[in-house]
PyMOL commands that place a pseudoatom at each C-alpha (Angstrom):
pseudoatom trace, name=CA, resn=UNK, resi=1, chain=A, elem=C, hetatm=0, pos=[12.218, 143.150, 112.909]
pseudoatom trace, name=CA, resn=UNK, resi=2, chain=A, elem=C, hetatm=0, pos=[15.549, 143.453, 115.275]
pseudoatom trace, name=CA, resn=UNK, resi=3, chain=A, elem=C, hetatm=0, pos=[16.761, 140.433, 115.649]
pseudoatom trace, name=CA, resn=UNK, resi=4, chain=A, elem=C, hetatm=0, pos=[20.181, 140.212, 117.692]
pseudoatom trace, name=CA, resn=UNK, resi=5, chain=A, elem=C, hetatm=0, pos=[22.874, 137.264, 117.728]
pseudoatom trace, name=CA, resn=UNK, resi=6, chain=A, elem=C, hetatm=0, pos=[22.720, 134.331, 115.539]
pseudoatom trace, name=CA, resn=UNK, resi=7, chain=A, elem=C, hetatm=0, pos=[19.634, 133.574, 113.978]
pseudoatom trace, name=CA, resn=UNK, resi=8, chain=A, elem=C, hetatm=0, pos=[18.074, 130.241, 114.876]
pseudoatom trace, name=CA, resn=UNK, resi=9, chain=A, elem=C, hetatm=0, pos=[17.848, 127.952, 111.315]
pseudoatom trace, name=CA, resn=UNK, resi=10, chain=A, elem=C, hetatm=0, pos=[14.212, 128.836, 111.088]
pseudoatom trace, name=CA, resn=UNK, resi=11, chain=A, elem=C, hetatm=0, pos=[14.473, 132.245, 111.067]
pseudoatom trace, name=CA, resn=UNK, resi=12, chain=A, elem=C, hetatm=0, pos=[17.439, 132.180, 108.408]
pseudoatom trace, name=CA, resn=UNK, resi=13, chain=A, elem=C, hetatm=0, pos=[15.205, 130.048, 106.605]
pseudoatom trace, name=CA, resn=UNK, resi=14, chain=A, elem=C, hetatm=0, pos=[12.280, 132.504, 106.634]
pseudoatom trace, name=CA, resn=UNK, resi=15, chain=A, elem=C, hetatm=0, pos=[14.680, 135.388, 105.500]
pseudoatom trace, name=CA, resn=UNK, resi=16, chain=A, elem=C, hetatm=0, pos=[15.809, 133.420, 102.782]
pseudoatom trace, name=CA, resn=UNK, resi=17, chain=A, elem=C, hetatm=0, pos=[12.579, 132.837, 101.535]
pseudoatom trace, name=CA, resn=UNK, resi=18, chain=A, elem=C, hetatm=0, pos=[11.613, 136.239, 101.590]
pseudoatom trace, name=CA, resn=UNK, resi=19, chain=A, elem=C, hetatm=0, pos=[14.650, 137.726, 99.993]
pseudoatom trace, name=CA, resn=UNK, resi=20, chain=A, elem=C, hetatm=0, pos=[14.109, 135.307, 97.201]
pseudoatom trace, name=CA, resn=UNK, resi=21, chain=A, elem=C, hetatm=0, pos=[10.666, 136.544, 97.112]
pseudoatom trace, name=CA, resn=UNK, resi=22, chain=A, elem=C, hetatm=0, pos=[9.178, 133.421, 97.233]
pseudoatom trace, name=CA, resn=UNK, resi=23, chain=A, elem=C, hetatm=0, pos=[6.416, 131.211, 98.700]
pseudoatom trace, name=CA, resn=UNK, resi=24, chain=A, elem=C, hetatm=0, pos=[7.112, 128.700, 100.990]
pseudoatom trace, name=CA, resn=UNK, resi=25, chain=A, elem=C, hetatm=0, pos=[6.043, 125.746, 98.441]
pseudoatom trace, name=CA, resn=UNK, resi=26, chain=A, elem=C, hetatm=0, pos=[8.243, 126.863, 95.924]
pseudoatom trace, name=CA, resn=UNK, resi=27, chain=A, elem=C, hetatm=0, pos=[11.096, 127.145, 98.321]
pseudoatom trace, name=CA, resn=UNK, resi=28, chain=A, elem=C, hetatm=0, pos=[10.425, 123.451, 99.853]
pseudoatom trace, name=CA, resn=UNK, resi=29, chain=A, elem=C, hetatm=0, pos=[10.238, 121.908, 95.739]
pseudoatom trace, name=CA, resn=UNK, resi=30, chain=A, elem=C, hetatm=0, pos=[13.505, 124.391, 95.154]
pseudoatom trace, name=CA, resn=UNK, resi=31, chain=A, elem=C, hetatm=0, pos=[14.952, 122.661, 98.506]
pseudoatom trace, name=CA, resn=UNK, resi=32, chain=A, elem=C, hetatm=0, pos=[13.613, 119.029, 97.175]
pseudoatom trace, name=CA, resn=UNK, resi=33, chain=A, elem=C, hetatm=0, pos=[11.544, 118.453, 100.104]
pseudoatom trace, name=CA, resn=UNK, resi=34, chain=A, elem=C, hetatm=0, pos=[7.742, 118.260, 101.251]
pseudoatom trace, name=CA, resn=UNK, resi=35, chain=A, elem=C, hetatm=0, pos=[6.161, 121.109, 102.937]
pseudoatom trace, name=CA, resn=UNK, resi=36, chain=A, elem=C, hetatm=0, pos=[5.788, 119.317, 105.757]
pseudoatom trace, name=CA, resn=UNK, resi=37, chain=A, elem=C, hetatm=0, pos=[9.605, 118.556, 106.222]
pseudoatom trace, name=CA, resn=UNK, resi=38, chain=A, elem=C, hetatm=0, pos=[9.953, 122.560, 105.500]
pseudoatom trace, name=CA, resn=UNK, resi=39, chain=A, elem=C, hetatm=0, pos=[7.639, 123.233, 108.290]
pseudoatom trace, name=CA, resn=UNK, resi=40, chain=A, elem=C, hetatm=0, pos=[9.670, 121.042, 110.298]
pseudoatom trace, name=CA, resn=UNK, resi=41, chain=A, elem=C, hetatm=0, pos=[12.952, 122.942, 109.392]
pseudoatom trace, name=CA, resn=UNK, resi=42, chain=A, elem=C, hetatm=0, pos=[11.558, 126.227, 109.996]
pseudoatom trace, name=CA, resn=UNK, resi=43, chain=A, elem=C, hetatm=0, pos=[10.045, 124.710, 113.489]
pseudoatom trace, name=CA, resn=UNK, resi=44, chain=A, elem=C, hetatm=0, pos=[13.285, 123.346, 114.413]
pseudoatom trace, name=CA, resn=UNK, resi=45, chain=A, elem=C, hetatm=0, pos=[12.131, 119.702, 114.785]
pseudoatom trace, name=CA, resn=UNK, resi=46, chain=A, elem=C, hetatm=0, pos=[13.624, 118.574, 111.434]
pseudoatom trace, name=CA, resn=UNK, resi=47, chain=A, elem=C, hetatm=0, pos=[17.350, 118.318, 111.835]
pseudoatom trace, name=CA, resn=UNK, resi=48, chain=A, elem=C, hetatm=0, pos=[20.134, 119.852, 108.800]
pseudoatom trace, name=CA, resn=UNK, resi=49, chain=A, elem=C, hetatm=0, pos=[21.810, 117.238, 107.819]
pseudoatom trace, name=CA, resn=UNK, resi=50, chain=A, elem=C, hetatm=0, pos=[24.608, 117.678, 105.623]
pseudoatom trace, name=CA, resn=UNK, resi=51, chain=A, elem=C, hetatm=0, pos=[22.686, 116.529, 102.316]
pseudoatom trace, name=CA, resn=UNK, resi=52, chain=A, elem=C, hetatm=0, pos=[19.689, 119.383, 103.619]
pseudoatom trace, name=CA, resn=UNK, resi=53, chain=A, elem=C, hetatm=0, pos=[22.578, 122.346, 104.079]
pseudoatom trace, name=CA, resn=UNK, resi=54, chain=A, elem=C, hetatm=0, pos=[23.709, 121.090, 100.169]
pseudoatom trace, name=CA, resn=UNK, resi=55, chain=A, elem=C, hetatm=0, pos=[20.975, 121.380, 99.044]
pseudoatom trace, name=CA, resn=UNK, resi=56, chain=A, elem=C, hetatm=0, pos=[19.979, 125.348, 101.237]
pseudoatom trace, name=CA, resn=UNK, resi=57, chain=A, elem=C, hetatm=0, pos=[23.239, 126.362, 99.651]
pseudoatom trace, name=CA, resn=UNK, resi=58, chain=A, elem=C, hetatm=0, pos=[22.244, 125.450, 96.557]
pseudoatom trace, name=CA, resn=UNK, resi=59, chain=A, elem=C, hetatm=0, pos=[18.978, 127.297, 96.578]
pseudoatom trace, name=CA, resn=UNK, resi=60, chain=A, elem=C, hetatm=0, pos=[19.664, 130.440, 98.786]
pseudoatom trace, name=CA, resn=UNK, resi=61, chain=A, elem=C, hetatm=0, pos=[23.438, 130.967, 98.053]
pseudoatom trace, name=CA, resn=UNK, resi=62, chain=A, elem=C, hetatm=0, pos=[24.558, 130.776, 101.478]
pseudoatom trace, name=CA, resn=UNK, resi=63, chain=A, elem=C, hetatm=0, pos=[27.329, 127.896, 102.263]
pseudoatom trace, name=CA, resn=UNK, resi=64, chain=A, elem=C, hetatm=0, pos=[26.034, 124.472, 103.727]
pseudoatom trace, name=CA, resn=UNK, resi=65, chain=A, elem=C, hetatm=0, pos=[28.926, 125.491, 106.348]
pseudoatom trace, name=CA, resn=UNK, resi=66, chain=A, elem=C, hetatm=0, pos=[26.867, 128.285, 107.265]
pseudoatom trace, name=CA, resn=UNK, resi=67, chain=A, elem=C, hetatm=0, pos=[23.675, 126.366, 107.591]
pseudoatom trace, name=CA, resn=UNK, resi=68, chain=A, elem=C, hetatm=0, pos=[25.256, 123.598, 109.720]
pseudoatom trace, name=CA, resn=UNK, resi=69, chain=A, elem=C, hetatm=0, pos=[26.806, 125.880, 112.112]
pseudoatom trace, name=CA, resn=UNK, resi=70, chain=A, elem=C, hetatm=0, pos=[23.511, 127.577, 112.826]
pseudoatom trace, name=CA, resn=UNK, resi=71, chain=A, elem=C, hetatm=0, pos=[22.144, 123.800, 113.365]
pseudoatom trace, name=CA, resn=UNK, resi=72, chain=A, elem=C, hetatm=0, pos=[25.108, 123.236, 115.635]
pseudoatom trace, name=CA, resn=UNK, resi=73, chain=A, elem=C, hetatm=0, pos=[24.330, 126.659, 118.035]
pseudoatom trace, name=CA, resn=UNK, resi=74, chain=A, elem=C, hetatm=0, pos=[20.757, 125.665, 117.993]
pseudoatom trace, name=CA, resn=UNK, resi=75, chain=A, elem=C, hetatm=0, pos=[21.269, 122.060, 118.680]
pseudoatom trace, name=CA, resn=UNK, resi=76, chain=A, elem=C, hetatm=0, pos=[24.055, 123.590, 121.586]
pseudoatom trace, name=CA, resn=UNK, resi=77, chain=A, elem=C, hetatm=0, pos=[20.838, 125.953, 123.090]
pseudoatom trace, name=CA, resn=UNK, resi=78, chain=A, elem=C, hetatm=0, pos=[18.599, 123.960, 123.003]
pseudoatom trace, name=CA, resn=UNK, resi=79, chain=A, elem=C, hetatm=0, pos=[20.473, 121.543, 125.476]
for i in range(1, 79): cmd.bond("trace and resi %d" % i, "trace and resi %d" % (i + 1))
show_as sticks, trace
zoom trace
């Protein structure tokens, strides 16, 4: 799938999960959270804090800066 621009955190969330080759419940005890606070990440309704972006980097290699700037531009489109 084409995606263009910045991804919104949900979708970088979803491609992280799949290039770890991974299942969603693994990721979400990986990520020390509940599946239903995963859903909520990947739905956009659950907000990255700075402890959640620790705790992406730590699981998917990607910085927490990088995870709390895609929070930022989705927090900035969605207003």
């Amino acid at each position: 799938m084409a995606r263009h621009g910045t991804p919104t955190p949900g979708q970088a969330i979803l491609e992280g999960i799949e290039w770890l080759k991974m299942d969603k419940a693994e990721f979400a005890r990986r990520l020390g959270v509940s599946m239903e606070t995963l859903e909520g990440l990947i739905a956009g309704t659950v907000e990255i804090t700075l402890e959640l972006a620790s705790a992406l980097e730590s699981v998917t290699g990607s910085p927490a800066a990088y995870w709390r700037m895609l929070a930022s531009k989705a927090k900035k489109n969605n207003n």
